[in-house]
C-alpha positions as CSV (number, residue, x, y, z in Angstrom):
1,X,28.5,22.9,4.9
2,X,25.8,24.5,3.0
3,X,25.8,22.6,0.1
4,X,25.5,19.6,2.9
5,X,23.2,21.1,4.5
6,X,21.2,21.6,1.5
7,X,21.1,17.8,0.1
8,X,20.1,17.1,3.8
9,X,16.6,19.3,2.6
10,X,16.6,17.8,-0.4
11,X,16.6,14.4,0.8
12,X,13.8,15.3,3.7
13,X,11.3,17.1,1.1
14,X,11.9,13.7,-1.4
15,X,11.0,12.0,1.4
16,X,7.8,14.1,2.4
17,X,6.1,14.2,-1.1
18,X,6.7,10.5,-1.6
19,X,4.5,10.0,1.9
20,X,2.3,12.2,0.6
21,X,2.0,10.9,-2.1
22,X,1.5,7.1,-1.3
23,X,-1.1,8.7,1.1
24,X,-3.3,11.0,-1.2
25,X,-3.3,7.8,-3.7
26,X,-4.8,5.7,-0.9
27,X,-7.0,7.5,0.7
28,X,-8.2,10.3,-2.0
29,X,-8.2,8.0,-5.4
30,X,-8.6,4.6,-3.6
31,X,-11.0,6.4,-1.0
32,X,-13.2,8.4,-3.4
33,X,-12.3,8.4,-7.0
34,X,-11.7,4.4,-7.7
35,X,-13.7,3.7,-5.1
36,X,-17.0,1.9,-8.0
37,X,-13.9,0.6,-9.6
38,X,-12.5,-1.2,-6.4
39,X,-16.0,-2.0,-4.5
40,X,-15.8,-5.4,-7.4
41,X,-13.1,-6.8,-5.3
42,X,-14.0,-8.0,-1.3
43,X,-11.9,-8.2,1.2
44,X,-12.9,-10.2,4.2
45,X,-16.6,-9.1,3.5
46,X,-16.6,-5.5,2.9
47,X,-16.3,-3.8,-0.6
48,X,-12.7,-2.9,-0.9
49,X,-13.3,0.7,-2.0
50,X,-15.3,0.6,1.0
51,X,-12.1,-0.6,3.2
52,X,-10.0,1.8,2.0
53,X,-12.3,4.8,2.3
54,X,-13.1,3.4,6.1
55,X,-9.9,2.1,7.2
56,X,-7.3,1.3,4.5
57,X,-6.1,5.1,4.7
58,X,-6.0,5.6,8.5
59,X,-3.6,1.9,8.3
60,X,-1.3,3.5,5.5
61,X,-1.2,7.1,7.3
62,X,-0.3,5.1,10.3
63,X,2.5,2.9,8.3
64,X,3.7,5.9,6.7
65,X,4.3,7.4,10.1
66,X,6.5,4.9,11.2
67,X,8.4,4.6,7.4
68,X,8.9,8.6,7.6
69,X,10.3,8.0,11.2
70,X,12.6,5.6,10.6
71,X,13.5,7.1,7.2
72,X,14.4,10.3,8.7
73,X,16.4,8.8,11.2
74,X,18.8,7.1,8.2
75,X,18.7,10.5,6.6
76,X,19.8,11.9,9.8
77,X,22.5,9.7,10.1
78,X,23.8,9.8,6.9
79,X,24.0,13.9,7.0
80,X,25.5,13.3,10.4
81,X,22.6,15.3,12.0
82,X,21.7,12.6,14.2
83,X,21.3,13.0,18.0
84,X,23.8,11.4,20.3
């Protein structure tokens, strides 16, 4: 069990830095680094560095909340950790 149990954190902490990661690109490089880079490009009017520094991060933080939910659940399920 505890090398089950052990894979389970594995799997969750995978799961965690690739959120985090998807999110710090977005709203950190995309937001504030790239953000002369991407202000060349419009989208729908506004500069899209502009976009994502505005609202392009709160919609992937918000996407990424429901990919991590249902993510977890699958990892859940397949440790047999789920609740019945």
């Amino acid at each position: 069990m505890v090398n089950n149990n052990n894979d389970y954190w594995k799997a969750n902490i995978a799961l965690i830095i690739k959120c985090l990661s998807i999110w710090f690109v977005v709203s950190y490089l995309f937001g504030i680094v790239l953000v002369d880079v991407l202000n060349t490009v419009r989208l729908g009017g506004y500069k899209l560095g502009f976009w994502f520094a505005q609202q392009g991060s709160i919609y992937t933080f918000v996407v990424l909340v429901f990919y991590y939910a249902k993510s977890m659940g699958k990892i859940d399920k397949k440790f047999n950790v789920h609740e019945k």
